[in-house]
gemmi code that builds the backbone of each chain (N, CA, C; Angstrom):
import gemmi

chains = {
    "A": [
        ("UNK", (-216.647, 114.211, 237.663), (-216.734, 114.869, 236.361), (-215.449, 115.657, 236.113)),
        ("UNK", (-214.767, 115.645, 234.591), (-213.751, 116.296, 234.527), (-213.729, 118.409, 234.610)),
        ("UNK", (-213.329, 118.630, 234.798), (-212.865, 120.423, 234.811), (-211.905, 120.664, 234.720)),
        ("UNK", (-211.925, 121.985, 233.976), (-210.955, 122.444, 233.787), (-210.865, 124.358, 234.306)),
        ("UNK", (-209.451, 124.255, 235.401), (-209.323, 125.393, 236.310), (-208.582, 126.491, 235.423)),
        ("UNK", (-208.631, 127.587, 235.523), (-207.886, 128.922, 234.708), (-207.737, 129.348, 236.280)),
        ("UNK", (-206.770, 129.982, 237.045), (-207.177, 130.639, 237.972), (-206.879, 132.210, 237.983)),
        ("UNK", (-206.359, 132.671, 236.929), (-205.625, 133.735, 236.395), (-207.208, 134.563, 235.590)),
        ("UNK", (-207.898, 135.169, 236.281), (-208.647, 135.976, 235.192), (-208.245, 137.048, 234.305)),
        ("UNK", (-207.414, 137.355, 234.695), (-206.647, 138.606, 233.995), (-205.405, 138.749, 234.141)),
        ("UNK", (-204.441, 138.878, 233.194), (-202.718, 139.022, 233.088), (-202.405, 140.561, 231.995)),
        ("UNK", (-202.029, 141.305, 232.996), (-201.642, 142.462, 232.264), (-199.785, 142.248, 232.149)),
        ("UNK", (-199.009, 142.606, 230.928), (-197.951, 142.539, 230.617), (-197.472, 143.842, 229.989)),
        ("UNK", (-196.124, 144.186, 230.104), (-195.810, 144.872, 229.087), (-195.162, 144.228, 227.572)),
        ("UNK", (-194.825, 144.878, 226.641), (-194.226, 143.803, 225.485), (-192.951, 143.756, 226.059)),
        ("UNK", (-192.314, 142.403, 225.617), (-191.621, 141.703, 225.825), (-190.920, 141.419, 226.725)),
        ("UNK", (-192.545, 141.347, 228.359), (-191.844, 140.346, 228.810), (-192.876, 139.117, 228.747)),
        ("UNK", (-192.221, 138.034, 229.579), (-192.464, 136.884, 229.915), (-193.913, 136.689, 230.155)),
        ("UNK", (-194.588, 135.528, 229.923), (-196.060, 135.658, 230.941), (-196.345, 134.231, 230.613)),
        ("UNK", (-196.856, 133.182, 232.418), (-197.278, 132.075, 232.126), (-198.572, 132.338, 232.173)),
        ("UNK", (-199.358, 131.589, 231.398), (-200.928, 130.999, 231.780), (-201.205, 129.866, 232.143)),
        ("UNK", (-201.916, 129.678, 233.378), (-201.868, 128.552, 234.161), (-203.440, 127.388, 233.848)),
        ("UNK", (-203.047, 126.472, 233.701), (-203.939, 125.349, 233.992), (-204.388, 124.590, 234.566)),
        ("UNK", (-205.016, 124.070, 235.507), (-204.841, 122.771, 236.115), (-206.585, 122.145, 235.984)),
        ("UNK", (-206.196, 120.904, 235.987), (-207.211, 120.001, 235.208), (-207.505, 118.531, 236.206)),
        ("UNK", (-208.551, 118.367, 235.900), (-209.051, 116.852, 237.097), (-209.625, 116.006, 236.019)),
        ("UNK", (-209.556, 114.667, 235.792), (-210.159, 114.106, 235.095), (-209.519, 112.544, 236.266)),
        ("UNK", (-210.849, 111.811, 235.715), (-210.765, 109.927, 236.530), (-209.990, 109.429, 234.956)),
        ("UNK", (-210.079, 109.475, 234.007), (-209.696, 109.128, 232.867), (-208.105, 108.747, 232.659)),
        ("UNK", (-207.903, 107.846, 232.557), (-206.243, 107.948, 231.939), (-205.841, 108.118, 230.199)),
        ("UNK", (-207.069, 108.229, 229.514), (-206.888, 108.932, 228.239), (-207.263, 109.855, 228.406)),
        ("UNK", (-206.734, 111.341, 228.119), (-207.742, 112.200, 227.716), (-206.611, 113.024, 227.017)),
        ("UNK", (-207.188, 114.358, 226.558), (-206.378, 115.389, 225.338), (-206.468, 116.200, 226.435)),
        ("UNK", (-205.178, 117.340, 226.150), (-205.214, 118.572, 226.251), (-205.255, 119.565, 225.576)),
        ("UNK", (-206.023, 120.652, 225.541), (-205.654, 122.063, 224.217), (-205.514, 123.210, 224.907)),
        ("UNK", (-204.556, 123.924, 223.980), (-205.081, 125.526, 224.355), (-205.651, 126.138, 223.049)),
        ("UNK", (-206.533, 127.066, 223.391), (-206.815, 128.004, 222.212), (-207.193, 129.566, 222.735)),
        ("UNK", (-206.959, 130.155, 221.550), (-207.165, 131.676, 221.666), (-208.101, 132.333, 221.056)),
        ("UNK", (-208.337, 133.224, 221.613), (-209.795, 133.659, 221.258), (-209.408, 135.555, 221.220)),
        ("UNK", (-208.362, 135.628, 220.043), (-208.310, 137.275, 220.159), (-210.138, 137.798, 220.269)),
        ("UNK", (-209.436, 139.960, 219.826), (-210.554, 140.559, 220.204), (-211.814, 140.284, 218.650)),
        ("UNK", (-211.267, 139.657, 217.652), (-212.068, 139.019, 216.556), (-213.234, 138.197, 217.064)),
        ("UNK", (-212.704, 137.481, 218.168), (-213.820, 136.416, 218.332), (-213.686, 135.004, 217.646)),
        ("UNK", (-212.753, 134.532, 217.192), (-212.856, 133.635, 215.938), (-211.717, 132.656, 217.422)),
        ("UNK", (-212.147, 131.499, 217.675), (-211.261, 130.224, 218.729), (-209.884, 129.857, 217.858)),
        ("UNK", (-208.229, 129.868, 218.048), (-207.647, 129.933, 217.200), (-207.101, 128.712, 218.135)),
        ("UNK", (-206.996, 127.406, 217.194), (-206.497, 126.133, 217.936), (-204.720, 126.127, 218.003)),
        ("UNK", (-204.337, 125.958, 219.450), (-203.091, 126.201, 219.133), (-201.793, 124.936, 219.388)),
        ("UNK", (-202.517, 124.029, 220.774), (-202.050, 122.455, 220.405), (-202.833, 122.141, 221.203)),
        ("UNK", (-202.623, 120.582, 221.225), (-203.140, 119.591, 221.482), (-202.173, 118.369, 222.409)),
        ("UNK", (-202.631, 118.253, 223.310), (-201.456, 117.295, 223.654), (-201.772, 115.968, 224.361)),
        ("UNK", (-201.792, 114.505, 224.372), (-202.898, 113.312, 225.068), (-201.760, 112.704, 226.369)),
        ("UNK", (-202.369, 112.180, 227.018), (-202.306, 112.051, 228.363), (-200.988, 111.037, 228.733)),
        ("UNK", (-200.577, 110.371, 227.205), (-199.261, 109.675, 227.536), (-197.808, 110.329, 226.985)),
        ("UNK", (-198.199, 111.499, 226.650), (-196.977, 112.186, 226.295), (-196.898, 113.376, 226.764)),
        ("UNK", (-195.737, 113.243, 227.829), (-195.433, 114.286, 228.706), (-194.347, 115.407, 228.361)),
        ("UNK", (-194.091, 114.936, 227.158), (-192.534, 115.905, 226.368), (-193.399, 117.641, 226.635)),
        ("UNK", (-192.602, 118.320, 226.942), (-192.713, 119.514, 226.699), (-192.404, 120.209, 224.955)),
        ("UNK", (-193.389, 121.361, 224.749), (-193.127, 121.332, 223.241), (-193.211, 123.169, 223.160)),
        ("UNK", (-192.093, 123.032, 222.180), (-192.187, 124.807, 221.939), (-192.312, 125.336, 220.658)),
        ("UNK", (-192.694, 125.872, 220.200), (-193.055, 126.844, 219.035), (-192.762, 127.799, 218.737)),
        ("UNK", (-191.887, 128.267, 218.118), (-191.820, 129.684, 218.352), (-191.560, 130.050, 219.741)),
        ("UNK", (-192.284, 131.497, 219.923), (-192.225, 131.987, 221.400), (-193.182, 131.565, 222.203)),
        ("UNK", (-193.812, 130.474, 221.784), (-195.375, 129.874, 222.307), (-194.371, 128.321, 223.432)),
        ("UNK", (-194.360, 127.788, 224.745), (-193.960, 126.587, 225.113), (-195.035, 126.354, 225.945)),
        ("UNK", (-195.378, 124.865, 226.091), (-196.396, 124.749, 226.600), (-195.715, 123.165, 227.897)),
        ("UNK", (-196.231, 123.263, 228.859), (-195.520, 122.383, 230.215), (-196.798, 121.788, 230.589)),
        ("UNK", (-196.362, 120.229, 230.375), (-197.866, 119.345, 230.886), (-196.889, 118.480, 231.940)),
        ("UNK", (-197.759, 118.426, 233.442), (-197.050, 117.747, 234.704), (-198.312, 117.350, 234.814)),
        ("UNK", (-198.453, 116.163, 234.834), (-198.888, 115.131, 234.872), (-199.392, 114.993, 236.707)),
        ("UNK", (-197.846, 114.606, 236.931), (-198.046, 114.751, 238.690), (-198.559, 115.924, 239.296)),
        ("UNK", (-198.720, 116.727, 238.860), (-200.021, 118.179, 239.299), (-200.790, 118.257, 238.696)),
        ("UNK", (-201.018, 117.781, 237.467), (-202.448, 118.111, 236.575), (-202.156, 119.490, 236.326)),
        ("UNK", (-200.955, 119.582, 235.415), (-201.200, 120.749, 234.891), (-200.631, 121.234, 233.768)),
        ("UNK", (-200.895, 122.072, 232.847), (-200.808, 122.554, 231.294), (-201.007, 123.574, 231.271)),
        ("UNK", (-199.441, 124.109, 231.421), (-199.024, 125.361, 231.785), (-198.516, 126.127, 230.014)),
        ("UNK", (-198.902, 127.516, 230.008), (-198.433, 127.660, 228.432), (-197.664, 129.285, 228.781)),
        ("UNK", (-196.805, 129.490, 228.317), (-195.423, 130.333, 228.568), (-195.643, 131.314, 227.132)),
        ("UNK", (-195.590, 132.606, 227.182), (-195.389, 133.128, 225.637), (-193.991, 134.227, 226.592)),
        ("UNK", (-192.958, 133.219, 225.254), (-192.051, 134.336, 225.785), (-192.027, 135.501, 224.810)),
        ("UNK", (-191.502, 137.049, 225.236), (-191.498, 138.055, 224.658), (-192.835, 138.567, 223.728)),
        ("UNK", (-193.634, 139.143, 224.945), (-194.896, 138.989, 224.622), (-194.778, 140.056, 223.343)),
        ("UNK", (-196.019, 140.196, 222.581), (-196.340, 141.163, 221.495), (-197.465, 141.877, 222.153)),
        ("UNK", (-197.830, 142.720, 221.295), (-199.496, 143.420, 221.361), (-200.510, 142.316, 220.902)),
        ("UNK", (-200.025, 141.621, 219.659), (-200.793, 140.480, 218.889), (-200.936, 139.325, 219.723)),
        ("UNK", (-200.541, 139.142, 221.002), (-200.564, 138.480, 221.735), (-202.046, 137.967, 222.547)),
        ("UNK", (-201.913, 139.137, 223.046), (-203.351, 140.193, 223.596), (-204.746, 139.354, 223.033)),
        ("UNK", (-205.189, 138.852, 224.086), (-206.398, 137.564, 223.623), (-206.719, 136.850, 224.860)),
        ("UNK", (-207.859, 136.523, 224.709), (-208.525, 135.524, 226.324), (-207.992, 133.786, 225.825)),
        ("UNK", (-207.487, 132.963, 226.342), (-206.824, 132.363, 226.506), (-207.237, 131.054, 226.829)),
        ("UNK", (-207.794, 130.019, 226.486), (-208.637, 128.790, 227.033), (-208.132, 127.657, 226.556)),
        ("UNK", (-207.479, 127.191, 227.941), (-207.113, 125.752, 228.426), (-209.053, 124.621, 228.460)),
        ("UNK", (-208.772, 123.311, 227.333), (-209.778, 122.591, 227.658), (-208.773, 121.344, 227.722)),
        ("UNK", (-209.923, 120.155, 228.158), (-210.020, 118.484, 228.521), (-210.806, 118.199, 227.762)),
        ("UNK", (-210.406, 116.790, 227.194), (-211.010, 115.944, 226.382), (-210.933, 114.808, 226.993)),
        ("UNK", (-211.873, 114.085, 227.663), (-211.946, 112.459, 227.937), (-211.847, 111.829, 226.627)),
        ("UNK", (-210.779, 110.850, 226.358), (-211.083, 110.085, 225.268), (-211.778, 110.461, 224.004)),
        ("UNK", (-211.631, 111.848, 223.600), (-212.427, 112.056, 222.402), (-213.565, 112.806, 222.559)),
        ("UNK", (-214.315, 112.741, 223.613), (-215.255, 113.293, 223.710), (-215.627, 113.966, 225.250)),
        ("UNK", (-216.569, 114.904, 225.825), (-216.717, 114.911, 226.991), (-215.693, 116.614, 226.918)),
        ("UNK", (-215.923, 117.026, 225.761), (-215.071, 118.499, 225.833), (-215.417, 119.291, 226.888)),
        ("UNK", (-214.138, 119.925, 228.048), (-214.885, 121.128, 228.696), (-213.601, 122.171, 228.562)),
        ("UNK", (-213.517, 123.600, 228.312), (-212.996, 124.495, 228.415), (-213.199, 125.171, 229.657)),
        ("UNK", (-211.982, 125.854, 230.030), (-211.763, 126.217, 231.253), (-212.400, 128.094, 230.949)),
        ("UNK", (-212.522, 128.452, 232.391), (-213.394, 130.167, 232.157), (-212.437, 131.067, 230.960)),
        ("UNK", (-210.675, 130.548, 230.409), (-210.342, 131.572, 230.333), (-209.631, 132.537, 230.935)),
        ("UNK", (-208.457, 132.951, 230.435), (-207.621, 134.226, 230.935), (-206.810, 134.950, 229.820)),
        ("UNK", (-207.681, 136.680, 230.360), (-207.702, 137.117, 228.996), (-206.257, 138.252, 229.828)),
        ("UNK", (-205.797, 138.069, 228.416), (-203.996, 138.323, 228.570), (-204.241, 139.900, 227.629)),
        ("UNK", (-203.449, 140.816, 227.806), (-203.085, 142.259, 227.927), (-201.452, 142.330, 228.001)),
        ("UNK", (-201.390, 142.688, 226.571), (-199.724, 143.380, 226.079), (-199.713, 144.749, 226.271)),
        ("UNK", (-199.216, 145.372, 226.788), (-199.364, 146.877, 226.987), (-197.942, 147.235, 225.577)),
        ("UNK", (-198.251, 148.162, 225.160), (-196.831, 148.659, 223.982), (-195.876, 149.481, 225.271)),
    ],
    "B": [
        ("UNK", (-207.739, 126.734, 201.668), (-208.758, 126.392, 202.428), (-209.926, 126.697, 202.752)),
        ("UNK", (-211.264, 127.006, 202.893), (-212.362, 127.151, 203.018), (-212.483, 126.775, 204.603)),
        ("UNK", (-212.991, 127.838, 205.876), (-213.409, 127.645, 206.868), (-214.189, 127.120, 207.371)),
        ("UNK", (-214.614, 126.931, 208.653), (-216.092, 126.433, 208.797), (-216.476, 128.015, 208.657)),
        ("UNK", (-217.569, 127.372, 207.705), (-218.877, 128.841, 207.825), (-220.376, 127.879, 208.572)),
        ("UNK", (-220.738, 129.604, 208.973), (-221.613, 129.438, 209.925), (-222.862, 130.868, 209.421)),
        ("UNK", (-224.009, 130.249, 209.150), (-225.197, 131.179, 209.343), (-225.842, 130.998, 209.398)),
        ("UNK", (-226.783, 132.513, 210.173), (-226.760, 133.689, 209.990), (-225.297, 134.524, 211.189)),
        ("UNK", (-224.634, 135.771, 211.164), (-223.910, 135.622, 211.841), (-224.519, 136.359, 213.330)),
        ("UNK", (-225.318, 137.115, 213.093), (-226.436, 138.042, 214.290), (-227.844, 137.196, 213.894)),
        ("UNK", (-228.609, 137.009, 215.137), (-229.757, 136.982, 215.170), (-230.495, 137.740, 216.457)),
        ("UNK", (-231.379, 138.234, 215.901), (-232.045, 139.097, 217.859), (-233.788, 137.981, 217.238)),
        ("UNK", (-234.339, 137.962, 218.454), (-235.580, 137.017, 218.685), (-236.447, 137.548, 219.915)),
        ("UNK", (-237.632, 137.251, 220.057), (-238.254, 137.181, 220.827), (-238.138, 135.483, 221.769)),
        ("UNK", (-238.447, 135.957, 223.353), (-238.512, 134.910, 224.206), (-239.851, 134.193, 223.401)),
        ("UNK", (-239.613, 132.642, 223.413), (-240.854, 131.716, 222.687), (-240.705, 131.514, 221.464)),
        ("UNK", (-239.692, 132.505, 220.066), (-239.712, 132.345, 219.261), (-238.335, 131.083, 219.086)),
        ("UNK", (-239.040, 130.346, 217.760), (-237.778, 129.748, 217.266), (-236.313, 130.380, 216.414)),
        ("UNK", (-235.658, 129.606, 216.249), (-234.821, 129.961, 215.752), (-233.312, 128.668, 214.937)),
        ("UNK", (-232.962, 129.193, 214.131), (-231.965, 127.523, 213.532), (-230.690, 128.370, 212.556)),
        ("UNK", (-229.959, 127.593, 213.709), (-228.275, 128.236, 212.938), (-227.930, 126.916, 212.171)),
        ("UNK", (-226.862, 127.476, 211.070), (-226.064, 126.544, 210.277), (-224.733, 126.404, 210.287)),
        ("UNK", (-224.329, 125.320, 210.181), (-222.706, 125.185, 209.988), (-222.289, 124.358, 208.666)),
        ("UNK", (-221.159, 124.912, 207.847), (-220.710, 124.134, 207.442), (-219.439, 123.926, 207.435)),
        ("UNK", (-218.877, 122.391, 207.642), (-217.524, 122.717, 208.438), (-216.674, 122.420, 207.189)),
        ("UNK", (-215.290, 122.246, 207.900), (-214.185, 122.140, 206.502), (-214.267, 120.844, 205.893)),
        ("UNK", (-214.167, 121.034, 204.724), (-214.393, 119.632, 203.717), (-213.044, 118.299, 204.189)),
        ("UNK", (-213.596, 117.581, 204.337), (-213.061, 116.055, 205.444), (-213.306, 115.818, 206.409)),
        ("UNK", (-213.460, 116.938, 207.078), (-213.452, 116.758, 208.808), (-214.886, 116.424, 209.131)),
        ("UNK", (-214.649, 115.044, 209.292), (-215.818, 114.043, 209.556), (-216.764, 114.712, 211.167)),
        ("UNK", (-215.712, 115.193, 212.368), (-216.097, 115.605, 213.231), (-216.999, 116.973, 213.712)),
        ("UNK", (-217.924, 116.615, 213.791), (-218.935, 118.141, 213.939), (-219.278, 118.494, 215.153)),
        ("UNK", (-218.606, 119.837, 215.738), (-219.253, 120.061, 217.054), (-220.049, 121.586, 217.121)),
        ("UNK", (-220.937, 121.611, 218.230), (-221.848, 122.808, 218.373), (-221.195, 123.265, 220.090)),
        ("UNK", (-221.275, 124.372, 219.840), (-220.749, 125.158, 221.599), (-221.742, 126.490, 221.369)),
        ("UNK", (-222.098, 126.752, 222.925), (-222.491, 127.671, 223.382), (-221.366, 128.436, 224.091)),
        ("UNK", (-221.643, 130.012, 223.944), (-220.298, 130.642, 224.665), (-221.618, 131.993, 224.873)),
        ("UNK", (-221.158, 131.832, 226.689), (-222.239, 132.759, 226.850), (-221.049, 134.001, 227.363)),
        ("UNK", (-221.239, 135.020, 227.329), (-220.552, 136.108, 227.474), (-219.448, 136.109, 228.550)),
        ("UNK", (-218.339, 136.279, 228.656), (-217.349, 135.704, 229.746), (-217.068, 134.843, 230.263)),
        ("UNK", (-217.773, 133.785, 229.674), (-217.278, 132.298, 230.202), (-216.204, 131.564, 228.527)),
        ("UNK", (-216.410, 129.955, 228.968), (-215.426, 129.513, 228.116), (-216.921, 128.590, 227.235)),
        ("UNK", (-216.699, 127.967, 225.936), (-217.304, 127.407, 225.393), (-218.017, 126.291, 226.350)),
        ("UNK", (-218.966, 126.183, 225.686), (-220.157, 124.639, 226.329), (-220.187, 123.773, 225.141)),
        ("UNK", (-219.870, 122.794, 225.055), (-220.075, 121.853, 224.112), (-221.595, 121.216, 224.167)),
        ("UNK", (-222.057, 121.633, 223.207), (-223.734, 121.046, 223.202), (-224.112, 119.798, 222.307)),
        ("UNK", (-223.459, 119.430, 221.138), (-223.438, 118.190, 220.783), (-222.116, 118.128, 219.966)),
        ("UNK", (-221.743, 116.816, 219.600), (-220.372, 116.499, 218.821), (-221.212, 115.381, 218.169)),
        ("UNK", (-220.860, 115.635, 216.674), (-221.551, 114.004, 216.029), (-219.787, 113.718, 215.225)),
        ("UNK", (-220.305, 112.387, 214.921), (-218.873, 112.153, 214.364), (-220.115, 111.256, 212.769)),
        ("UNK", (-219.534, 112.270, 211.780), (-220.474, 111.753, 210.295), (-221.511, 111.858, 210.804)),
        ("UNK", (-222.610, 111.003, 210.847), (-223.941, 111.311, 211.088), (-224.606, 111.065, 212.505)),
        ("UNK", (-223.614, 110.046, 213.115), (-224.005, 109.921, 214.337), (-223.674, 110.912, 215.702)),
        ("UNK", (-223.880, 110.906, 216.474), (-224.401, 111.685, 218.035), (-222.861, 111.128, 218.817)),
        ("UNK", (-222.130, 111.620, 219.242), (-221.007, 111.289, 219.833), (-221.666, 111.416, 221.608)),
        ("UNK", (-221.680, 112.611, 221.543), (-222.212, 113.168, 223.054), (-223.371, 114.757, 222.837)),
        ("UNK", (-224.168, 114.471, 223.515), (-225.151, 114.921, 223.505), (-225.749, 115.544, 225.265)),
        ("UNK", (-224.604, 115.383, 226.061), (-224.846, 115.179, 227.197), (-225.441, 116.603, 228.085)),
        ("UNK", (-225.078, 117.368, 227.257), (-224.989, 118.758, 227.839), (-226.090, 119.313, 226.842)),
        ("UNK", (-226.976, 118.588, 225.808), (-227.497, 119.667, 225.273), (-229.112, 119.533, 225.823)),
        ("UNK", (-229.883, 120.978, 226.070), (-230.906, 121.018, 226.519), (-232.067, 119.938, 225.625)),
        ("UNK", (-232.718, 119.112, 225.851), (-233.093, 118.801, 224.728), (-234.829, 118.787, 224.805)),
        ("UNK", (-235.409, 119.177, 226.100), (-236.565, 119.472, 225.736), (-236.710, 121.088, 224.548)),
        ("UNK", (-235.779, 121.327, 224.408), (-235.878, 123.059, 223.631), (-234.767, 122.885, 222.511)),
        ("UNK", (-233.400, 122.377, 222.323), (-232.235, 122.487, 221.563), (-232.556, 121.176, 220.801)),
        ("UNK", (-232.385, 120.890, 219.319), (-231.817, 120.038, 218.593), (-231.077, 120.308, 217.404)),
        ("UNK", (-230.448, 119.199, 217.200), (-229.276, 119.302, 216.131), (-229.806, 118.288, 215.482)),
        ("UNK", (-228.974, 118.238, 213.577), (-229.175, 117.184, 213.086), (-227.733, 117.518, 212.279)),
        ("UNK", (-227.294, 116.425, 211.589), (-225.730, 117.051, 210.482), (-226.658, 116.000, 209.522)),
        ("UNK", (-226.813, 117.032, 208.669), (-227.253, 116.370, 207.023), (-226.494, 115.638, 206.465)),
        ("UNK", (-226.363, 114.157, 205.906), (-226.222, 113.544, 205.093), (-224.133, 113.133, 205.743)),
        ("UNK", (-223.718, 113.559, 206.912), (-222.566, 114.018, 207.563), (-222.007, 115.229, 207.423)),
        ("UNK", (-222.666, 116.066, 206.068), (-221.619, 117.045, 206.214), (-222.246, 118.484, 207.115)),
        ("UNK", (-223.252, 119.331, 206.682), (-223.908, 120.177, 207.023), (-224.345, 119.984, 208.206)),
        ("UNK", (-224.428, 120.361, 209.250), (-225.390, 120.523, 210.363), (-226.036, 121.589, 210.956)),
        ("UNK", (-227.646, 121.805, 211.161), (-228.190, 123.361, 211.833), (-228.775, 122.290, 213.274)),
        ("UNK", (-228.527, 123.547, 213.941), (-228.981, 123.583, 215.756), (-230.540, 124.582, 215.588)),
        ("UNK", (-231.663, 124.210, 216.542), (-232.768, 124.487, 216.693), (-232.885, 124.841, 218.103)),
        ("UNK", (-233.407, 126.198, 218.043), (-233.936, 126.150, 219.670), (-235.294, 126.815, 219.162)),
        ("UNK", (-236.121, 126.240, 220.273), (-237.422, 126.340, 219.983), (-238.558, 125.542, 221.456)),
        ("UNK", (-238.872, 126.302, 222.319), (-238.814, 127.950, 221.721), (-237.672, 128.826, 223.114)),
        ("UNK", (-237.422, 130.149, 222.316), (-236.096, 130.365, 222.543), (-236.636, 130.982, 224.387)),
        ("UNK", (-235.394, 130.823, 225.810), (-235.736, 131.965, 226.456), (-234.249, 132.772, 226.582)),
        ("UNK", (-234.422, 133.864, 227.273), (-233.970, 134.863, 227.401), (-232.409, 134.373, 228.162)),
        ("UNK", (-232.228, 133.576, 228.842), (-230.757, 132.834, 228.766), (-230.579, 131.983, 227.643)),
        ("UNK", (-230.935, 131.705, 226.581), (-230.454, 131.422, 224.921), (-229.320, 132.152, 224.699)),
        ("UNK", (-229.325, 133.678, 225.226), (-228.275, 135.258, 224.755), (-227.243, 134.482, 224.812)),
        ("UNK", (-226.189, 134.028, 223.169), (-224.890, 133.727, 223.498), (-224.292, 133.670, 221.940)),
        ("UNK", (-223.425, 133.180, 221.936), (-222.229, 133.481, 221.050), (-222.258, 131.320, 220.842)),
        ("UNK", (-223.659, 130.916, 219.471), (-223.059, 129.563, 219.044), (-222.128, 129.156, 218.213)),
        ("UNK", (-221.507, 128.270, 218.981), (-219.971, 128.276, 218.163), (-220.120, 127.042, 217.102)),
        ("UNK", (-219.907, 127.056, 216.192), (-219.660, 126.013, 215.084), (-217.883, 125.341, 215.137)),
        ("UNK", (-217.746, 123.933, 215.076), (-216.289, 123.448, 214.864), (-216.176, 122.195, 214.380)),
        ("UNK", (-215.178, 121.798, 213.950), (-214.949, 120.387, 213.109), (-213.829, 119.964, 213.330)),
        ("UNK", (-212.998, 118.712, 213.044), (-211.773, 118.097, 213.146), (-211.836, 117.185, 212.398)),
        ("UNK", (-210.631, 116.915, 211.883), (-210.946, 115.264, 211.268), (-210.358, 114.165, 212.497)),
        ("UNK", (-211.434, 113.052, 211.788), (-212.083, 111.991, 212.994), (-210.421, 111.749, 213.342)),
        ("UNK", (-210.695, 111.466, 214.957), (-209.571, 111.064, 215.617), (-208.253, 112.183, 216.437)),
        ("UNK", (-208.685, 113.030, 215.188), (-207.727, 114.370, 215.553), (-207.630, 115.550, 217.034)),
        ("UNK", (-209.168, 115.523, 217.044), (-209.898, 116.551, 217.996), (-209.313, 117.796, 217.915)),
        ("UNK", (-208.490, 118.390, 217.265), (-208.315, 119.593, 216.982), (-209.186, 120.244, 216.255)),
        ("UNK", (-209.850, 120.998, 217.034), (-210.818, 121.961, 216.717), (-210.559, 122.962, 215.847)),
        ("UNK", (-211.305, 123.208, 214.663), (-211.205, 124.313, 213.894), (-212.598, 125.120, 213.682)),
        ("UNK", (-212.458, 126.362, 214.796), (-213.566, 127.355, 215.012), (-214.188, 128.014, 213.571)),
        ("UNK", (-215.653, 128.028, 213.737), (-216.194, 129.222, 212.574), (-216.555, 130.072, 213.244)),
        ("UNK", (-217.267, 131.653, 212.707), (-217.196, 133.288, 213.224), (-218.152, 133.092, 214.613)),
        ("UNK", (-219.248, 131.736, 214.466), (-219.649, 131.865, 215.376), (-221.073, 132.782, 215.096)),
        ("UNK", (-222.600, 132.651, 215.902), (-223.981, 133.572, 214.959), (-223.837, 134.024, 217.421)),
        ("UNK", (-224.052, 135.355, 217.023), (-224.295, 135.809, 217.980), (-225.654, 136.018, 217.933)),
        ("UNK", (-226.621, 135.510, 219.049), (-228.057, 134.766, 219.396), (-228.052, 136.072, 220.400)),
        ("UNK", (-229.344, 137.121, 220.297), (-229.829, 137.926, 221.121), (-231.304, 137.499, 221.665)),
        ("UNK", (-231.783, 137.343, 222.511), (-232.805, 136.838, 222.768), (-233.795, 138.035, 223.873)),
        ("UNK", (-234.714, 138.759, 223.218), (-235.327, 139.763, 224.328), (-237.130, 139.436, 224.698)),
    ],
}
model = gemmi.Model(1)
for chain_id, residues in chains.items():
    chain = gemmi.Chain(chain_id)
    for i, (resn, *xyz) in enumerate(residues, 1):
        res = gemmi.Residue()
        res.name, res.seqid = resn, gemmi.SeqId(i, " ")
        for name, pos in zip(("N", "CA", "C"), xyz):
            atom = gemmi.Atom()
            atom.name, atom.element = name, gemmi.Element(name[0])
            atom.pos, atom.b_iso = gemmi.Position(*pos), 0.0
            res.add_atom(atom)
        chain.add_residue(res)
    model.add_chain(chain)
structure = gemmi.Structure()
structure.add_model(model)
structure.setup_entities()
């Protein structure tokens, strides 16, 4: 069965520095999606990408980059120069082929001013 | 744009009683999913229909939980009758077909005593 690992329960930062959030993921599947999403202190899941299992390009956004290694199973997401607005629990999921969604526990991230 | 909305957004219940949340997701997005998010964990995906049909259903309780999505667009979740691990945060979400990018609604926080 696929899962998905957070092993980071908690990341305290100050603003602007650096902070990875870590992923790592098991699936038998050679299709499947990756996401991250955020879940500030609102409560509302804020989708932030998406990425499928044959494209390994690394992609950046803004101060948001996100690192999928394939050969570790992992979907790693980087916010450089953190904010306060930053500050939110953090959830790496797997998608088999479309369906078969699981989200990982979560790691809830802390910008200190 | 118009969100997914979701109601009622609180409900408190008695153990045994029923109970039926609503979603309505964003206009196109053929894809309808239901999640459970129980307090410190990460979402549970409890059903995904794609238009009117049942994608995966694999995870949802179903001697007690059902879903239906009206006509494809609308869908309410049923638990009945409720127990006291029900207590959670159901998440409403949609995508358009193929996409799987999830777009979260506020979500009906389910108290169950």
């Amino acid at each position: 069965a696929q899962k998905v690992t957070q092993a980071q329960t908690e990341i305290s930062v100050v603003e602007k520095e650096d902070v990875t959030l870590d992923c790592v993921y098991e699936t038998r599947d050679t299709t499947y999606y990756l996401f991250w999403y955020k879940q500030p202190p609102s409560g509302e899941l804020v989708f932030l990408i998406r990425r499928n299992s044959f494209d390994e390009q690394n992609e950046i956004s803004g101060r948001y980059s996100w690192n999928f290694q394939k050969s570790t199973s992992s979907f790693n997401f980087t916010i450089t120069a953190s904010q306060v607005v930053d500050s939110a629990v953090y959830f790496c999921a797997l998608s088999e082929a479309g369906q078969n969604f699981v989200f990982g526990p979560g790691t809830r991230l802390s910008v200190l001013p | 744009e118009a969100g997914v909305a979701q109601s009622p957004r609180y409900k408190i219940i008695e153990k045994r009683q029923s109970v039926a949340f609503w979603c309505n997701p964003i206009s196109g997005h053929a894809t309808l999913y239901w999640y459970q998010q129980i307090l410190g964990q990460g979402p549970k995906l409890l059903i995904q229909f794609q238009n009117n049909g049942v994608v995966d259903d694999s995870q949802l309780p179903k001697d007690r939980f059902s879903a239906e999505r009206l006509k494809g667009v609308d869908s309410t979740l049923k638990i009945q009758p409720a127990k006291l691990e029900d207590s959670a945060v159901y998440l409403c979400a949609s995508s358009f077909i193929w996409s799987y990018e999830q777009y979260f609604g506020p979500g009906t926080r389910l108290t169950v005593t």
